[in-house]
C-alpha positions as CSV (number, residue, x, y, z in Angstrom):
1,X,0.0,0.0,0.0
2,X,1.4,3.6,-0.6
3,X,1.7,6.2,1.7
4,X,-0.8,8.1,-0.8
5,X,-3.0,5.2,-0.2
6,X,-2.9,5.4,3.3
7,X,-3.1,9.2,3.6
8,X,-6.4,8.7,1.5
9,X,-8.1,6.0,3.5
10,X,-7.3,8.0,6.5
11,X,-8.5,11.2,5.2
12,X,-11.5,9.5,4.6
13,X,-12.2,8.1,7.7
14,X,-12.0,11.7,9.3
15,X,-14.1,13.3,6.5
16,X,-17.0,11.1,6.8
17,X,-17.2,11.5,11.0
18,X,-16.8,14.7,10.2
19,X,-19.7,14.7,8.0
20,X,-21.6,12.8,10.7
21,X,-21.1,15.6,13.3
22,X,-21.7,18.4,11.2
23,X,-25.0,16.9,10.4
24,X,-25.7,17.1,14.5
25,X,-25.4,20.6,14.4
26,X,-28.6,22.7,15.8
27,X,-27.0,25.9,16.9
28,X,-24.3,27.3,14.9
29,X,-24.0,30.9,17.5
30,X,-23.2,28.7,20.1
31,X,-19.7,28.1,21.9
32,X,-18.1,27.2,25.1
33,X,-19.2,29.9,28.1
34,X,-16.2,29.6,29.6
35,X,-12.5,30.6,28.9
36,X,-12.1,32.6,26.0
37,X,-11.7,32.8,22.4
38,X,-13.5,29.9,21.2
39,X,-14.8,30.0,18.2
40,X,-18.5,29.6,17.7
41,X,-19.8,26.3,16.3
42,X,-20.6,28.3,12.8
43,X,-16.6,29.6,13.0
44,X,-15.7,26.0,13.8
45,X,-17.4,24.3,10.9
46,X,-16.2,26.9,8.6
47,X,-12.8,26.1,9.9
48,X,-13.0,22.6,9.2
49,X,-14.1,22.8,5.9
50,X,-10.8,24.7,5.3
51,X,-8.4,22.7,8.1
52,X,-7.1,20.3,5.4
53,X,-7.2,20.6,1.6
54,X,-6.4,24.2,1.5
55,X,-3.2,23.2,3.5
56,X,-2.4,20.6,1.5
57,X,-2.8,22.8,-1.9
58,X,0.3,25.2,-0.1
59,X,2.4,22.4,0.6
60,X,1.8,20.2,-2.3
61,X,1.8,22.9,-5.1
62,X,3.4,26.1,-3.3
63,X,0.1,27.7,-3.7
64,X,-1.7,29.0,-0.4
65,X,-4.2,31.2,-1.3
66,X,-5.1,34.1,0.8
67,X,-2.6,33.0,3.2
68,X,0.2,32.9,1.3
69,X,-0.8,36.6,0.4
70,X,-1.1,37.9,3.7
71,X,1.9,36.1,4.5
72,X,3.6,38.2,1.7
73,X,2.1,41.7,3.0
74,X,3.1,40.9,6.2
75,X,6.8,40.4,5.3
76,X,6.7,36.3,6.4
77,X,4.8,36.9,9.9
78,X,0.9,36.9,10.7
79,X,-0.3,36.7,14.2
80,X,-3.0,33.7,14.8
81,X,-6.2,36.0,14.3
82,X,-8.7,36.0,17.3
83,X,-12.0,34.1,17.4
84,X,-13.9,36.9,17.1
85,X,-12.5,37.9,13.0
86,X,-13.0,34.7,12.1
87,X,-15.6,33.9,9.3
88,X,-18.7,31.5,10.0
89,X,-20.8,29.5,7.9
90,X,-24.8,30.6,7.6
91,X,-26.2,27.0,7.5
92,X,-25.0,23.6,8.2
93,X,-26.2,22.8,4.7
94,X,-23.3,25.6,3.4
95,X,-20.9,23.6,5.9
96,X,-21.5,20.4,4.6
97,X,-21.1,21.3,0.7
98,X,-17.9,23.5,1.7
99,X,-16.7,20.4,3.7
100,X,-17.3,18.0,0.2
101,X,-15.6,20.1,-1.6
102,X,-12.5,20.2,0.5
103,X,-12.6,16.2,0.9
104,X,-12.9,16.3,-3.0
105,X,-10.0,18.8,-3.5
106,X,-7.5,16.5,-0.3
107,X,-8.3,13.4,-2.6
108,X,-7.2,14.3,-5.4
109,X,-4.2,16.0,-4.0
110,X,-3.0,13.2,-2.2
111,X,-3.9,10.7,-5.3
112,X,-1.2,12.9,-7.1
113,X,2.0,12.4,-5.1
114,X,3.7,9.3,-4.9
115,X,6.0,7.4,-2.6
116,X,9.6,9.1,-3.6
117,X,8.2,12.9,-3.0
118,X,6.5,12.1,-0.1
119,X,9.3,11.3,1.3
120,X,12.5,12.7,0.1
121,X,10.7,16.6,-0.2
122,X,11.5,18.2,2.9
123,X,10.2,22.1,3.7
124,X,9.1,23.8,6.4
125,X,6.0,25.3,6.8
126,X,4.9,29.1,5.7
127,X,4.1,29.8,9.6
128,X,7.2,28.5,11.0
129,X,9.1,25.4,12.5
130,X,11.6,23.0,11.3
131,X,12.0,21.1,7.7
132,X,9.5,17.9,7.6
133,X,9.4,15.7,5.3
134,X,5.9,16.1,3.1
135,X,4.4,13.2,4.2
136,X,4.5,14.5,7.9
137,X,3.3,18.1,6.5
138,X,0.1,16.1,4.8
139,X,-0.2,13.5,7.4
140,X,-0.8,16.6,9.5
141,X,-3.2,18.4,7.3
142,X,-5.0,15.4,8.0
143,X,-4.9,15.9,11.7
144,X,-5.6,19.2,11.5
145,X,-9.3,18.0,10.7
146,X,-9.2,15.6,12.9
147,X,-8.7,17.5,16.1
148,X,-11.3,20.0,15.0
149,X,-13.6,16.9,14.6
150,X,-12.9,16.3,18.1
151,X,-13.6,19.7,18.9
152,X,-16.6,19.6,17.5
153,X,-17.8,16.2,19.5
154,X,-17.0,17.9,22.5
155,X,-18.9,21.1,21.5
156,X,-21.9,19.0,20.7
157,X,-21.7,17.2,23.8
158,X,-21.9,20.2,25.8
159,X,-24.8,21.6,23.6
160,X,-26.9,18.3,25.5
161,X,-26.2,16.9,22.4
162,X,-26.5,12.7,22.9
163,X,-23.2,11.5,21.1
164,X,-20.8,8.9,21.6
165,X,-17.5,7.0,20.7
166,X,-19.3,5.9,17.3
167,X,-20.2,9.6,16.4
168,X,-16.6,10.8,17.0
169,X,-15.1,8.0,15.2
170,X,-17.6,6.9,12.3
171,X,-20.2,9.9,11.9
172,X,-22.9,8.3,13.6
173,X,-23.0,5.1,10.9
């Protein structure tokens, strides 16, 4: 099996919970009443829809989007913006075709490398740290989505919501 082949099936896996847990969604204003800056569950499912293809698009073809632009004004540092400026989706309908579209665009992404780049390219990434190979850079992508999956479980279990180890892990199937 490749690692392209691996990073797909994974990618997957996460997607489709994902998918599962954004369909839970009842209350998209809400977030966690204590501590501070946490996004709202609209910010958080706009975030996900944008945690892992658009990151793998930078790192697997140098282009990253309005990131890479800001990064540019900015003269190579951007401060993490707050939870407040960030944007939210309107509906969990908008969420859930935003969130196709970015499984569709990791798939093919990852379906285009192959063993040798993944890895022997090494790079670091735009917002700092050390040289990784690709493979960790996209393995991570995938995580990225991942964690804010679990995020959003935990959100939805504090909403009342009745979910479980099933919901987190297989969306609810």
């Amino acid at each position: 099996m490749s690692l392209s082949e691996i990073l797909r099936q994974d990618a997957a896996a996460t997607y489709r919970a994902a998918e599962g847990l954004f369909r839970r969604v009842e209350e998209l204003s809400w977030k966690p009443a204590t501590g501070h800056n946490w996004m709202s569950t609209g910010q958080l499912l706009k975030h996900c829809t944008e945690a892992c293809g658009a990151n793998l698009r930078g790192f697997l073809t140098g282009d990253w989007g309005e990131y890479g632009e800001a990064l540019e004004e900015a003269g190579g540092e951007l401060e993490l913006p707050t939870a407040e400026t960030l944007p939210s989706v309107a509906s969990v309908d908008e969420a859930l075709g935003l969130l196709a579209a970015d499984r569709a665009l990791t798939m093919e992404l990852l379906g285009s490398v192959d063993d040798d780049r993944f890895v022997n390219e090494r790079s670091a990434a735009p917002w700092g740290g050390e040289e990784r190979a690709l493979v960790q850079h996209c393995y991570e992508c995938v995580w990225h989505l991942g964690q804010h999956k679990g995020q959003l479980f935990y959100y939805l279990k504090l909403q009342g919501q009745d979910v479980n180890t099933m919901d987190l892990w297989m969306g609810g199937e």
